[in-house]
Z-matrix of the N, CA and C atoms (Angstrom, degrees):
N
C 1 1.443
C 2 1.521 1 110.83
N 3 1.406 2 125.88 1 -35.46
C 4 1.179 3 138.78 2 -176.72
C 5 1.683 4 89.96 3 -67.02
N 6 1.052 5 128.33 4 -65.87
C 7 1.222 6 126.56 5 -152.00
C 8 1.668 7 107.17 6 -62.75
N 9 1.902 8 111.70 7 -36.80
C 10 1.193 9 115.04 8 177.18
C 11 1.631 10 105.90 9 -54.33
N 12 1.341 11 129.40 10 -48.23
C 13 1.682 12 155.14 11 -167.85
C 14 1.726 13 91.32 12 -43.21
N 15 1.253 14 116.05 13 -70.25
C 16 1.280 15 146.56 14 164.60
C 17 1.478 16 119.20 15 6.44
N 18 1.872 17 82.74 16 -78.74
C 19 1.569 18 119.99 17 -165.29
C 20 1.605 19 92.61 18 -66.53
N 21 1.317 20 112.23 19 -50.20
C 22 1.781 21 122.64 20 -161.64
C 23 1.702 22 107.39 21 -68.49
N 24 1.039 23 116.13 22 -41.20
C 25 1.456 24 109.83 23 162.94
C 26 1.707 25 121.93 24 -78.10
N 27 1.451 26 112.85 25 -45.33
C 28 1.373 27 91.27 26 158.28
C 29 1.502 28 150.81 27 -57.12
N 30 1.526 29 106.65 28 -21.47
C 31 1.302 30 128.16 29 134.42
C 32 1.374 31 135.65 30 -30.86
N 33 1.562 32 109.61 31 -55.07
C 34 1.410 33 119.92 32 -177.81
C 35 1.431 34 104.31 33 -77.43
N 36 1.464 35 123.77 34 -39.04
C 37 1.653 36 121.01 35 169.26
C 38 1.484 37 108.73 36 -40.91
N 39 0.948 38 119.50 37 -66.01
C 40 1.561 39 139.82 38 174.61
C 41 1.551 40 119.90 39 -26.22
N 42 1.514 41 88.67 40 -62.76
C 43 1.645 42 103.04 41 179.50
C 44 1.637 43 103.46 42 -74.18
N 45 0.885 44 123.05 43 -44.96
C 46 1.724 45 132.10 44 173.85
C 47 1.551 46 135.23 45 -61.83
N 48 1.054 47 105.60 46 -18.81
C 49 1.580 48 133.20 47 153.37
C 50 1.786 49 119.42 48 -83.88
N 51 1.591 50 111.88 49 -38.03
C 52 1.707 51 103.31 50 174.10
C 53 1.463 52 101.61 51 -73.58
N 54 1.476 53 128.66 52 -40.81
C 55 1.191 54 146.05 53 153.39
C 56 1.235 55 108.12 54 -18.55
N 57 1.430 56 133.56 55 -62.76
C 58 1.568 57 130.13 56 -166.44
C 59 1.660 58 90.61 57 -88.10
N 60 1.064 59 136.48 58 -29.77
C 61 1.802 60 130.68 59 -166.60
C 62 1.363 61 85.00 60 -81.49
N 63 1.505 62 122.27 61 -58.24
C 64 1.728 63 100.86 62 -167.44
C 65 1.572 64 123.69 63 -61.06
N 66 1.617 65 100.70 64 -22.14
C 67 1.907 66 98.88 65 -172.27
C 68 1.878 67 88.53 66 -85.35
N 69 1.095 68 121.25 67 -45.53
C 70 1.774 69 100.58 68 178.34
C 71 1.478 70 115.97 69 -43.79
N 72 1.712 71 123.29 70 -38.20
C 73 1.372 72 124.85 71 -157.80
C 74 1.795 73 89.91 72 -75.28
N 75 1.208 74 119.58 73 -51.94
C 76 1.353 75 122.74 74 -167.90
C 77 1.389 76 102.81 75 -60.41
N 78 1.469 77 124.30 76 -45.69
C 79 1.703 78 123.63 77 172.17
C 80 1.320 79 110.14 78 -40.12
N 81 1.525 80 121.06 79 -70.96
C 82 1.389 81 126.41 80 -160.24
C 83 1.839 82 91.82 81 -63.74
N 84 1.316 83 135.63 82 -67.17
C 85 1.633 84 135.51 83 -171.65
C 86 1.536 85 97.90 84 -25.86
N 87 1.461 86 108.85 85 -69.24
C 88 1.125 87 122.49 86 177.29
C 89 1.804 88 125.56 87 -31.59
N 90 1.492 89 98.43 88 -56.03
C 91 1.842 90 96.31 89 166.26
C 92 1.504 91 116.47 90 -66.71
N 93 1.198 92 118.18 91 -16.81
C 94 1.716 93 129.85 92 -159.73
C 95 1.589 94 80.79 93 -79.96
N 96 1.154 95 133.75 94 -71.55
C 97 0.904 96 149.89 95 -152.92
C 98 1.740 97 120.37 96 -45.24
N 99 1.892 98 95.92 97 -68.62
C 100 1.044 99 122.98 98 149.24
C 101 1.467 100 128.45 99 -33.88
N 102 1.773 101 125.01 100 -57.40
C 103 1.069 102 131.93 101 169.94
C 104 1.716 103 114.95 102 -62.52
N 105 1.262 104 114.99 103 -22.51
C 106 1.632 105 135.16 104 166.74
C 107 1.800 106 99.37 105 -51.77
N 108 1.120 107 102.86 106 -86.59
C 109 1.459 108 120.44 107 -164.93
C 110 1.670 109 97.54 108 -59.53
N 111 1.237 110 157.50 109 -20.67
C 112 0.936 111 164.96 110 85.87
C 113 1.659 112 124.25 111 50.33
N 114 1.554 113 84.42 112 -84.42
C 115 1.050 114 110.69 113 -175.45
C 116 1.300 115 137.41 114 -95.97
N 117 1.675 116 90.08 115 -17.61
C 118 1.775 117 110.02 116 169.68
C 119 1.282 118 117.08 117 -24.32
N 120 1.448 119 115.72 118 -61.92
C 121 1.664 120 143.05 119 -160.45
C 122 1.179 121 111.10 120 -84.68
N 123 1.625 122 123.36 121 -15.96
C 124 1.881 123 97.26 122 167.95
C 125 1.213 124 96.34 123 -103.25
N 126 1.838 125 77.34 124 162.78
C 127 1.402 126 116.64 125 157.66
C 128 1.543 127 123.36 126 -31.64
N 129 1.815 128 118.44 127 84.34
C 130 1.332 129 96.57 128 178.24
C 131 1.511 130 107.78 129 -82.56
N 132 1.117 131 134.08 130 131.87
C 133 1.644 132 125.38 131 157.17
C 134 1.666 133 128.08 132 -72.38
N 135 1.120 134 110.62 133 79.12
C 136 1.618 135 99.51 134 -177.42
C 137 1.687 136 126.17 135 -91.76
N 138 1.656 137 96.15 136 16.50
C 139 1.629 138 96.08 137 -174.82
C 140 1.470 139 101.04 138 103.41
N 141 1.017 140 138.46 139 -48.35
C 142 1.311 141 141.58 140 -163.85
C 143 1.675 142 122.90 141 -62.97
N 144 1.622 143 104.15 142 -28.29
C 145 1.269 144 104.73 143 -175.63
C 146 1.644 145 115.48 144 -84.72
N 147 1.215 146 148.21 145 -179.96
C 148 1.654 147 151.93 146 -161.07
C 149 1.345 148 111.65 147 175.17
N 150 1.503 149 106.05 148 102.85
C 151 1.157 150 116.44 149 161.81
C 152 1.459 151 126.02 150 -61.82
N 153 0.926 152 144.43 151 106.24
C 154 1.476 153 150.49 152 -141.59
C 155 1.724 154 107.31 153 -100.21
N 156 1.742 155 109.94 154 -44.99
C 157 1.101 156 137.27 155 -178.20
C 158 1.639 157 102.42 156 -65.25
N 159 1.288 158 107.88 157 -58.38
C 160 1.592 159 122.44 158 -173.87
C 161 1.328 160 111.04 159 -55.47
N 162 1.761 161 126.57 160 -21.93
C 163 1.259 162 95.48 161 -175.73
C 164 1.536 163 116.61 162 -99.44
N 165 1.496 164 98.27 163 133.05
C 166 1.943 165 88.48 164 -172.85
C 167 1.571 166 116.27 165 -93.11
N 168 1.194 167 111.03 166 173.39
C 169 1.780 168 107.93 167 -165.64
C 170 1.357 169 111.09 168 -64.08
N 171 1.391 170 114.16 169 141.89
C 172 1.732 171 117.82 170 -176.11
C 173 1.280 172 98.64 171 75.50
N 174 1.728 173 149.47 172 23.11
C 175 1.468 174 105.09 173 150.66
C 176 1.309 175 102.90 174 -130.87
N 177 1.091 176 82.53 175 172.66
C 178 2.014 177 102.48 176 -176.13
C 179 1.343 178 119.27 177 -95.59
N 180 1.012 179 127.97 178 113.88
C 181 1.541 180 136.17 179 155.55
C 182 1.183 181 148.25 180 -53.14
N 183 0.828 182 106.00 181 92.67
C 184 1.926 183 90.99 182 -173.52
C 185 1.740 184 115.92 183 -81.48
N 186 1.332 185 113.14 184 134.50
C 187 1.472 186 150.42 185 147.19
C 188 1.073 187 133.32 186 -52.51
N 189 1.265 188 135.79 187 89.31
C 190 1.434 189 129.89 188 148.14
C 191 1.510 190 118.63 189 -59.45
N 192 1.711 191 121.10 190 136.68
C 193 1.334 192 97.31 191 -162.63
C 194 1.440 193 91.70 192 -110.37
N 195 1.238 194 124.97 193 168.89
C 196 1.937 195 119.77 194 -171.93
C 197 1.996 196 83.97 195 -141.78
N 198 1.515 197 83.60 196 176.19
C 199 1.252 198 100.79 197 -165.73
C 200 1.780 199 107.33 198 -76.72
N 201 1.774 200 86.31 199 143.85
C 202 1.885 201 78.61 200 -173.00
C 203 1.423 202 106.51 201 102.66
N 204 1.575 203 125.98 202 -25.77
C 205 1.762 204 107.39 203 177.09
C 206 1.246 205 98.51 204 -96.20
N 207 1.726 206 88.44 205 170.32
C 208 1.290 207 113.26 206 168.24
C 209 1.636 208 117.84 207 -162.88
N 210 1.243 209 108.14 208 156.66
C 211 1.609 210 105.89 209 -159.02
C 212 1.562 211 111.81 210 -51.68
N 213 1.209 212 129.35 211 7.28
C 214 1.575 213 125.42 212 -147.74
C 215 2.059 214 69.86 213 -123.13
N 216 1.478 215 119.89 214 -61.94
C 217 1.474 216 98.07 215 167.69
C 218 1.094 217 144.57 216 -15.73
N 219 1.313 218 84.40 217 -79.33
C 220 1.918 219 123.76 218 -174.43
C 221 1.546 220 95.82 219 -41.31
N 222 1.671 221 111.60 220 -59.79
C 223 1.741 222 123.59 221 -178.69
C 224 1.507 223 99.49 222 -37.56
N 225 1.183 224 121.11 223 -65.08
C 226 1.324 225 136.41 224 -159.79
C 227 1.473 226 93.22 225 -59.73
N 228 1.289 227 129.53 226 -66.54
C 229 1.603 228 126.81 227 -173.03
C 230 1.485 229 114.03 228 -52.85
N 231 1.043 230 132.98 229 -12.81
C 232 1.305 231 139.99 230 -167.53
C 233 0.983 232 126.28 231 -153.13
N 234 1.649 233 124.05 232 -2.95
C 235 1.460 234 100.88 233 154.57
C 236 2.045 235 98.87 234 -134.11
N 237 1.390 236 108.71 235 9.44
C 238 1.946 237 111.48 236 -178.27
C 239 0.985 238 104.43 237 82.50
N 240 1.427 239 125.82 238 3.30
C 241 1.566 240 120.40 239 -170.46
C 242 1.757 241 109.84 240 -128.83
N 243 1.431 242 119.74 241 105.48
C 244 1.282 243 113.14 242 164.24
C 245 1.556 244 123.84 243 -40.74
N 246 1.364 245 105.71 244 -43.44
C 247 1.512 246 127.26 245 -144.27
C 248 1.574 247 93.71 246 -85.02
N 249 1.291 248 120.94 247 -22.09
C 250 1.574 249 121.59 248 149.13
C 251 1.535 250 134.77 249 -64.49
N 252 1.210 251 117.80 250 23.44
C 253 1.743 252 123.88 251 157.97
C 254 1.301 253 109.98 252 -50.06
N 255 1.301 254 117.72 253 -63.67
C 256 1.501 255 113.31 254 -173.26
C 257 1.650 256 126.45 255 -46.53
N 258 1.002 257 95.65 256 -22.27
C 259 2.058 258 109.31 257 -175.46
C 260 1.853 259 85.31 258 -76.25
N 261 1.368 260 122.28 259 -41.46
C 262 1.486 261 112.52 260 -170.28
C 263 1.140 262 113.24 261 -61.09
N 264 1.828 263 96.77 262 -53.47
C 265 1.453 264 102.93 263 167.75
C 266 1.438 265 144.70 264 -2.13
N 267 1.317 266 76.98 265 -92.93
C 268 1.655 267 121.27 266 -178.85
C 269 2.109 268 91.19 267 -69.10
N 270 0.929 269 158.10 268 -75.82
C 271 1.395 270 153.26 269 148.97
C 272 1.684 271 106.35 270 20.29
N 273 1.524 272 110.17 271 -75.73
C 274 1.340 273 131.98 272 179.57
C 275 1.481 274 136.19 273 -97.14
N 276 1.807 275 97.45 274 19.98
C 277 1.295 276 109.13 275 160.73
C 278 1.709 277 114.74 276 62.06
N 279 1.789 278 107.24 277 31.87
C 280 1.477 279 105.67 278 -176.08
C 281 1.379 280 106.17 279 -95.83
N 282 1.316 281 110.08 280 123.48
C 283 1.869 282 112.89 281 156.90
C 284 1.091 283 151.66 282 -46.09
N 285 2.003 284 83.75 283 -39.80
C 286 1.680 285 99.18 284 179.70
C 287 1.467 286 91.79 285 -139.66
N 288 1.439 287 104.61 286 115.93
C 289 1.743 288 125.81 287 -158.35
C 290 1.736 289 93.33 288 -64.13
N 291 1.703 290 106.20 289 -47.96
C 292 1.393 291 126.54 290 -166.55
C 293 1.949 292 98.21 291 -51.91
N 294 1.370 293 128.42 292 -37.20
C 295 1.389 294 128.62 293 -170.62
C 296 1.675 295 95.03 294 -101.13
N 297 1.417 296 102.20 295 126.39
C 298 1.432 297 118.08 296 130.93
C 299 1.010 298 125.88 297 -164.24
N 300 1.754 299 116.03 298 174.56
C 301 2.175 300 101.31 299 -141.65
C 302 1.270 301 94.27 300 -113.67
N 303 1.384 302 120.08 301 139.84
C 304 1.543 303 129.84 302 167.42
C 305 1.610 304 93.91 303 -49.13
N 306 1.567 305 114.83 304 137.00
C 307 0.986 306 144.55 305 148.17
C 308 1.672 307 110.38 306 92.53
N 309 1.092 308 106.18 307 -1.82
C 310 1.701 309 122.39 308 164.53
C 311 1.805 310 100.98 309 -57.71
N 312 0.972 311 119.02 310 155.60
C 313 1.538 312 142.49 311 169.84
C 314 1.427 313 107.53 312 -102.14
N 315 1.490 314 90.78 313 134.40
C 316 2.118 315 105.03 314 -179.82
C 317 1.512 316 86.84 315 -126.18
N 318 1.582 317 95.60 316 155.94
C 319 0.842 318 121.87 317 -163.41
C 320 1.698 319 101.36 318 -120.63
N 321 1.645 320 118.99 319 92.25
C 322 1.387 321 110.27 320 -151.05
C 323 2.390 322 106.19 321 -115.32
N 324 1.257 323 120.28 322 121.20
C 325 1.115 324 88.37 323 -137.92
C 326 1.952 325 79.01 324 -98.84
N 327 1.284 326 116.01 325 -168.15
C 328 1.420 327 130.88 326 -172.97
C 329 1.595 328 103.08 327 -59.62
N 330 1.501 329 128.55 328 159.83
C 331 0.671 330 127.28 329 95.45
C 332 1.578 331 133.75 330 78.64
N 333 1.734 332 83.66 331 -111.65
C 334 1.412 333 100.79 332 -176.06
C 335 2.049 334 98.89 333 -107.31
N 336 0.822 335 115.55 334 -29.55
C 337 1.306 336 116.65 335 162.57
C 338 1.708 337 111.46 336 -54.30
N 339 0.810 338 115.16 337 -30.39
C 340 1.523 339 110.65 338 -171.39
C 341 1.617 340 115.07 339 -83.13
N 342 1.540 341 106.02 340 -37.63
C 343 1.962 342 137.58 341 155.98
C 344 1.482 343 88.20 342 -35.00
N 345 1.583 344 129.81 343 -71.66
C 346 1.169 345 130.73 344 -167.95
C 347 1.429 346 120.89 345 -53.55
N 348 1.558 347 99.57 346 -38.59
C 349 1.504 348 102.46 347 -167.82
C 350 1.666 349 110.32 348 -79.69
N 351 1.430 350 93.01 349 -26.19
C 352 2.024 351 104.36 350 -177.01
C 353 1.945 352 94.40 351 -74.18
N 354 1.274 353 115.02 352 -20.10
C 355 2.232 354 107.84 353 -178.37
C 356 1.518 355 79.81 354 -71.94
N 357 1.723 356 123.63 355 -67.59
C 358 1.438 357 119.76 356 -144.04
C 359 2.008 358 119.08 357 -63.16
N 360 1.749 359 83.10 358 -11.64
C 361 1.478 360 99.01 359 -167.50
C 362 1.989 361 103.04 360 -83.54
N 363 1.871 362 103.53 361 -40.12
C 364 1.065 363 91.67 362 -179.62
C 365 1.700 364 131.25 363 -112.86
N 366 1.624 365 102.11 364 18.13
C 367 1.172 366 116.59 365 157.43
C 368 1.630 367 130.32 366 -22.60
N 369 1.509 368 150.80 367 178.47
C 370 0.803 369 128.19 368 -130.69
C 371 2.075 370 88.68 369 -178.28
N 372 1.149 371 75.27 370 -53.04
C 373 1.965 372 82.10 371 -175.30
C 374 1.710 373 77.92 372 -125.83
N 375 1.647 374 92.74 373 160.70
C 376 1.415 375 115.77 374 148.82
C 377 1.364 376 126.21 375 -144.71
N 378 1.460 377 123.38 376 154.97
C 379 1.160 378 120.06 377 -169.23
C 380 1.642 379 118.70 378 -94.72
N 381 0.894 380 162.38 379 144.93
C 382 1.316 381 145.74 380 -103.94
C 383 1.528 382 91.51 381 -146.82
N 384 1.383 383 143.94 382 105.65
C 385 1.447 384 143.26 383 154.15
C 386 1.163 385 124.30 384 -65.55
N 387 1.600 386 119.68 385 154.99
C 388 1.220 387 118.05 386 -166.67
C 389 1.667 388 93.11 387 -74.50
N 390 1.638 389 112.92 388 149.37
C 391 1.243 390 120.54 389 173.43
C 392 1.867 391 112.05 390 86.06
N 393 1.374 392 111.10 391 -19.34
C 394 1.661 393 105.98 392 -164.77
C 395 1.908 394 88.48 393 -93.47
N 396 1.671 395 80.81 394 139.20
C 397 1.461 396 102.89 395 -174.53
C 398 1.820 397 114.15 396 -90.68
N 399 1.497 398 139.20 397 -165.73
C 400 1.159 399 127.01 398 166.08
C 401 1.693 400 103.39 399 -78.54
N 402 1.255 401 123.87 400 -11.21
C 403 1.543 402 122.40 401 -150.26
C 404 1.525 403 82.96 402 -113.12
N 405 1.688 404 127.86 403 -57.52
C 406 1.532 405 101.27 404 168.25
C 407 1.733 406 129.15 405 -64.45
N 408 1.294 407 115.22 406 0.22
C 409 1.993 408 133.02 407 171.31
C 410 1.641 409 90.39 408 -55.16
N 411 1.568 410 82.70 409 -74.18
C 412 2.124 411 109.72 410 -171.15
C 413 1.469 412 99.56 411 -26.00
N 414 1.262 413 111.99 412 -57.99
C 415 2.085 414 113.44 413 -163.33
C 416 1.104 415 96.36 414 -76.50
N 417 1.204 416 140.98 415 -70.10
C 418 1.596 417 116.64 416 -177.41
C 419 1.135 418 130.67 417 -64.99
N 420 1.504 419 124.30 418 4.49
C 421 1.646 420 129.33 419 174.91
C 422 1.182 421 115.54 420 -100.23
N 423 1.462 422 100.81 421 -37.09
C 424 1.429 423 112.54 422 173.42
C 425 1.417 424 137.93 423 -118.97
N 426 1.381 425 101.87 424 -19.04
C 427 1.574 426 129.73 425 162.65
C 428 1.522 427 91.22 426 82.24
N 429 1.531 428 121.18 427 52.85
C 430 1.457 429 118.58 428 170.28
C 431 1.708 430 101.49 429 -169.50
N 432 1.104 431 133.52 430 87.01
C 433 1.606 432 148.74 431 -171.81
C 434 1.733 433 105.27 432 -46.09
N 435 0.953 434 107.43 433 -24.00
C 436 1.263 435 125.59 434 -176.94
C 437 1.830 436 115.48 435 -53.23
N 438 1.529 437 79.79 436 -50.53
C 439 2.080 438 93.80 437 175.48
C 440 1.362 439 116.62 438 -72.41
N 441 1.404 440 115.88 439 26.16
C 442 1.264 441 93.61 440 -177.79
C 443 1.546 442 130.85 441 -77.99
N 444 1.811 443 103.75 442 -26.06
C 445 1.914 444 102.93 443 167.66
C 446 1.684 445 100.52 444 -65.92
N 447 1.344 446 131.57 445 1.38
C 448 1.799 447 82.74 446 158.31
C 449 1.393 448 114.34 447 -114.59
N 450 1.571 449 129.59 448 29.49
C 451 1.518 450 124.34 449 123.48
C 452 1.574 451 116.26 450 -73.10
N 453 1.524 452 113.94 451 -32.70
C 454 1.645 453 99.35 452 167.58
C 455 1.543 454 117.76 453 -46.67
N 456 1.180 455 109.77 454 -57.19
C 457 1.482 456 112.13 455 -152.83
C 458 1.749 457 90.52 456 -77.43
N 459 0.848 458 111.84 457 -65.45
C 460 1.719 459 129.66 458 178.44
C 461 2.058 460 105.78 459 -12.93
N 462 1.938 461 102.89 460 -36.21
C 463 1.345 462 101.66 461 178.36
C 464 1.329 463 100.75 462 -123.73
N 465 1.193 464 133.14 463 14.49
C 466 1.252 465 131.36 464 -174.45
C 467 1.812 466 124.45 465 31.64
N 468 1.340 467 99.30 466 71.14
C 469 1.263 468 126.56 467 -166.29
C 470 1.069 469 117.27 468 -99.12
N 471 1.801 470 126.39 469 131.13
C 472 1.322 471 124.29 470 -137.34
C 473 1.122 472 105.79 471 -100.53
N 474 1.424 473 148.44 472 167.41
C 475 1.418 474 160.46 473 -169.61
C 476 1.288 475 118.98 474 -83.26
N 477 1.568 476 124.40 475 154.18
C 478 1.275 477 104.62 476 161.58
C 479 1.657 478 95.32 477 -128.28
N 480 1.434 479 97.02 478 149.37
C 481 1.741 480 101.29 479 172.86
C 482 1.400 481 118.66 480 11.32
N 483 1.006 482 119.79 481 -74.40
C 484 2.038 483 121.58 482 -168.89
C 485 1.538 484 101.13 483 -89.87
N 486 1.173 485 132.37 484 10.05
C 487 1.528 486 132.12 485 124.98
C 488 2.358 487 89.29 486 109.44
N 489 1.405 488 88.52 487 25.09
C 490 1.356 489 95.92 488 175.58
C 491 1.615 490 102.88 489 -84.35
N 492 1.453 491 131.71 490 143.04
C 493 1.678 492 138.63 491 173.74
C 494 1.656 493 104.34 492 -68.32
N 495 1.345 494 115.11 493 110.20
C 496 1.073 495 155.46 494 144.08
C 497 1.870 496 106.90 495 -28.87
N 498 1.376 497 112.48 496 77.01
C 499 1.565 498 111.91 497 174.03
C 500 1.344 499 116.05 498 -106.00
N 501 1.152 500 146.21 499 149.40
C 502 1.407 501 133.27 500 167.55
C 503 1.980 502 109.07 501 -109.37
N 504 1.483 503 99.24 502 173.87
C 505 1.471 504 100.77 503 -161.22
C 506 1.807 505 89.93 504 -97.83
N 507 1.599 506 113.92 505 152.35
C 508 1.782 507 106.25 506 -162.39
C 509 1.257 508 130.68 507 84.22
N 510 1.589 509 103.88 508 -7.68
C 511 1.958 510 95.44 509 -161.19
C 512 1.546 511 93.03 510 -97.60
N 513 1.263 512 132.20 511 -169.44
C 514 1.409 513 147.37 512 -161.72
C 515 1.347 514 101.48 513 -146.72
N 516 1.263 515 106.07 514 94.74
C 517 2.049 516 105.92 515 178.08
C 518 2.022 517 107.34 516 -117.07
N 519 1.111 518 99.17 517 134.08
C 520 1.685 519 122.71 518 -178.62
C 521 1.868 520 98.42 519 -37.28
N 522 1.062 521 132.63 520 160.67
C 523 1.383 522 135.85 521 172.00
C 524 1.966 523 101.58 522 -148.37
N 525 1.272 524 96.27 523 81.45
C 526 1.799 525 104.14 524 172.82
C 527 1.415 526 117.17 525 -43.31
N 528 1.391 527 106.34 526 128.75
C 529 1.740 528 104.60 527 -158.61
C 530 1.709 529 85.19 528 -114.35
């Protein structure tokens, strides 16, 4: 009889323990579920969406970038034009068009600002302001200060003493595209 006593409660451990694992499994399904139907209906924001309407002339937008873009996208989402990466580019100071990092911020500008930036980008000559150097030419021609010997060489532009390029303010120098 002892041994029957035994069996019947070790039994009931048994049964009373799948008992507590099955009502936890149904709890947690149950929140999954719940948190499902939930959440269906908002607004998630993951970066992806663009108000097109919202942006007004002259301002800049900022971008969160998510996994999967790239400036040849982004172009396409906001201005219809793949072939406009370079205006992003050149915007956010990228080197290598091919890299950019999930969750970094772009700096994406209107529109009609961007029209501007694609004349200044594919200009041809430029006209020379008082004070602008070959290295400030480079950043607004190319949006990288760096290029500036190939407008040096490009006009063959003469030196001064400490071997800096010799520009004057008014003149009209070539910009190699």
């Amino acid at each position: 009889m002892a041994r029957k006593k035994k069996a019947f409660f070790d039994n009931l451990q048994n049964n009373w323990a799948s008992l507590m694992i099955g009502a936890i499994i149904v709890i947690i399904l149950g929140l999954l579920v719940a948190n499902f139907f939930t959440n269906r209906n908002k607004d998630i924001d993951n970066g992806e969406k663009i108000d097109l309407t919202g942006q007004e002339e002259g301002k800049v937008e900022d971008y969160k970038v998510v996994r999967g873009d790239s400036l040849s996208k982004l172009a396409e989402k906001y201005y219809g034009d793949q072939q406009l990466w370079p205006i992003l580019a050149r915007e956010n100071k990228i080197a290598n068009p091919n890299i950019i990092h999930v969750d970094s911020t772009l700096r994406v500008p209107s529109k009609d600002q961007a029209m501007k930036i694609k004349e200044e980008m594919t200009q041809t000559t430029y006209k020379v302001a008082q004070g602008d150097t070959l290295f400030i030419i480079a950043e607004k021609m190319y949006g990288d200060g760096s290029k500036w010997p190939l407008i040096s060489s490009a006009n063959k532009l003469g030196r001064l003493p400490n071997g800096n390029p010799l520009v004057f303010a008014d003149s009209t120098i070539k910009i190699p595209r």
